[in-house]
C-alpha positions as CSV (number, residue, x, y, z in Angstrom):
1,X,-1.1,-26.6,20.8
2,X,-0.2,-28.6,17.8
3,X,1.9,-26.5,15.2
4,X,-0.5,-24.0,13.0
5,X,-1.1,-24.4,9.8
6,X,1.2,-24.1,7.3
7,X,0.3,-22.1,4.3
8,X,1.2,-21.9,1.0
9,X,3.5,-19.0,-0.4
10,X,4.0,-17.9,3.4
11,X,5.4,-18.8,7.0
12,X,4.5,-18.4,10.5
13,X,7.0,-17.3,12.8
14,X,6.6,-20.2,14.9
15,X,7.8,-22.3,11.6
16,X,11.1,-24.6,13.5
17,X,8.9,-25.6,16.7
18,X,6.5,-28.4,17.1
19,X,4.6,-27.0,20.3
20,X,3.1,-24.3,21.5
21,X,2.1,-22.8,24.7
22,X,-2.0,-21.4,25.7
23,X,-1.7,-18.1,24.9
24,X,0.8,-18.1,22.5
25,X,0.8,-16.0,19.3
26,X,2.1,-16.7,16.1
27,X,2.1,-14.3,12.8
28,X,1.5,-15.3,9.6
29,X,3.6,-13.4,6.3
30,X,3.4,-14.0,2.8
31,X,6.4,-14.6,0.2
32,X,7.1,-11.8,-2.0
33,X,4.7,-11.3,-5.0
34,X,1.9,-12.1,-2.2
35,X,0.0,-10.5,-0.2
36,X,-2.0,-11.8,3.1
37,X,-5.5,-12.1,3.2
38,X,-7.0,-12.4,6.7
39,X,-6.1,-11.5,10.2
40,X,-2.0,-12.2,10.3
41,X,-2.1,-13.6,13.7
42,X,-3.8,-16.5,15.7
43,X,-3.3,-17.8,18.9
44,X,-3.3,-20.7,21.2
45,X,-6.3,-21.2,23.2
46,X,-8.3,-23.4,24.4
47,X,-12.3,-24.4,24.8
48,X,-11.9,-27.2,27.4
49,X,-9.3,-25.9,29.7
50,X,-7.1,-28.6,28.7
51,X,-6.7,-29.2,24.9
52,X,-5.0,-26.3,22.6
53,X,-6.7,-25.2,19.6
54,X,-5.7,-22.3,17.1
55,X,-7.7,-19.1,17.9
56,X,-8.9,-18.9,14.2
57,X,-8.1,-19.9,10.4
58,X,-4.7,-19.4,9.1
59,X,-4.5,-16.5,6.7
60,X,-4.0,-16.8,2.7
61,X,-1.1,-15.4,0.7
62,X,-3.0,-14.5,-3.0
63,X,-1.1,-13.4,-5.6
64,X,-0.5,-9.8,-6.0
65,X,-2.0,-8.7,-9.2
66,X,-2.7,-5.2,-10.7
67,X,-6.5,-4.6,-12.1
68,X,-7.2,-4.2,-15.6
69,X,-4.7,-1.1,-17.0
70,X,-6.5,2.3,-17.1
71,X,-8.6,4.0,-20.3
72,X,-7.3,6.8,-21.5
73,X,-9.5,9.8,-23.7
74,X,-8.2,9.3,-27.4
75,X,-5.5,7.1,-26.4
76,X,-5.2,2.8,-25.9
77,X,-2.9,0.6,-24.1
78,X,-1.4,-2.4,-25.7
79,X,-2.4,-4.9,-22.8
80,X,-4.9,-7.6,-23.9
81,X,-7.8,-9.0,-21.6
82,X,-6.3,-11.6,-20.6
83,X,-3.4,-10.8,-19.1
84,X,-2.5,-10.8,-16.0
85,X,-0.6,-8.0,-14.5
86,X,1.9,-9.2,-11.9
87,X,4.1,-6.5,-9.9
88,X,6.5,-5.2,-12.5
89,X,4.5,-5.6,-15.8
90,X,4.6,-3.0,-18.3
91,X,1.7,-1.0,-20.3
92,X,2.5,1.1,-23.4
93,X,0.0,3.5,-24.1
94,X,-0.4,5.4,-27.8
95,X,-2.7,8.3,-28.8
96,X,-5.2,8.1,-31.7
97,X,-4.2,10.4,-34.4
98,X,-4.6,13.7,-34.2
99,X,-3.5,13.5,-30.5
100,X,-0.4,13.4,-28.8
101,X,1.1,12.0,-25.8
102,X,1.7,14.1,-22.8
103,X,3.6,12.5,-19.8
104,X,5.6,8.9,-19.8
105,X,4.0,6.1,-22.6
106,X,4.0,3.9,-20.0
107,X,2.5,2.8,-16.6
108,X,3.9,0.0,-14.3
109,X,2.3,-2.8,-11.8
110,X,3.7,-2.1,-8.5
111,X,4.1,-4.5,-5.7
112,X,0.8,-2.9,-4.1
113,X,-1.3,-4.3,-6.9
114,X,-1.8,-0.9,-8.6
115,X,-0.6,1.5,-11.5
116,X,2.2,3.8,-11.3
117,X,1.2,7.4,-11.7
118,X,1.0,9.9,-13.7
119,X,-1.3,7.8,-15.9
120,X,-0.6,9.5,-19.9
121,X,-2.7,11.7,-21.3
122,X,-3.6,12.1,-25.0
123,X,-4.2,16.1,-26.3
124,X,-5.0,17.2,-29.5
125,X,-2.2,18.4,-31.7
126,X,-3.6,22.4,-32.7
């Protein structure tokens, strides 16, 4: 086979050779800040017996993002809608008054794509 594809914001293990041999496996990874979408791994093969092709399509490293931050009860975060929330972003949260903050102010974007936890909580002051 040919090399695979190469794809942007990863490598293939198989990234300093320029052939391949039938049966061959090579496994895609993704940069940091990405994550891989699709199966990590192809193969050489071959439909006529004699000329290698690549078991499937390469794999895609999309950016890691966290989704929109949390609502809280009687409480708002300072993050607008348009931002995007890349690992290691930072949400403040604040109560509405009358109610107070229980737990940390703030939640993080971790390199999974989601929000640290606890999330805050807002209670009302008695």
């Amino acid at each position: 086979c040919e090399p695979p594809p190469a794809i942007p914001h990863g490598t293939h293990s198989g990234h300093s050779r320029d052939t391949f041999s039938y049966a061959e496996v090579v496994t895609y990874s993704c940069d940091s800040g990405h994550a891989l979408a699709g199966d990590a791994s192809i193969s050489c093969t071959s439909a006529d017996g004699e000329r290698g092709s690549w078991s499937g399509p390469a794999p895609r490293c999309q950016e890691v993002r966290c989704p929109r931050p949390p609502s809280i009860p009687n409480g708002q975060h300072n993050a607008s809608p348009s931002d995007r929330h890349l690992p290691g972003s930072v949400v403040q949260y604040t109560c509405t008054q009358g109610y107070s903050l229980l737990g940390n102010a703030s939640i993080r974007c971790t390199a999974a794509g989601s929000w640290s936890r606890p999330q805050p909580r807002c209670a009302g002051v008695f």
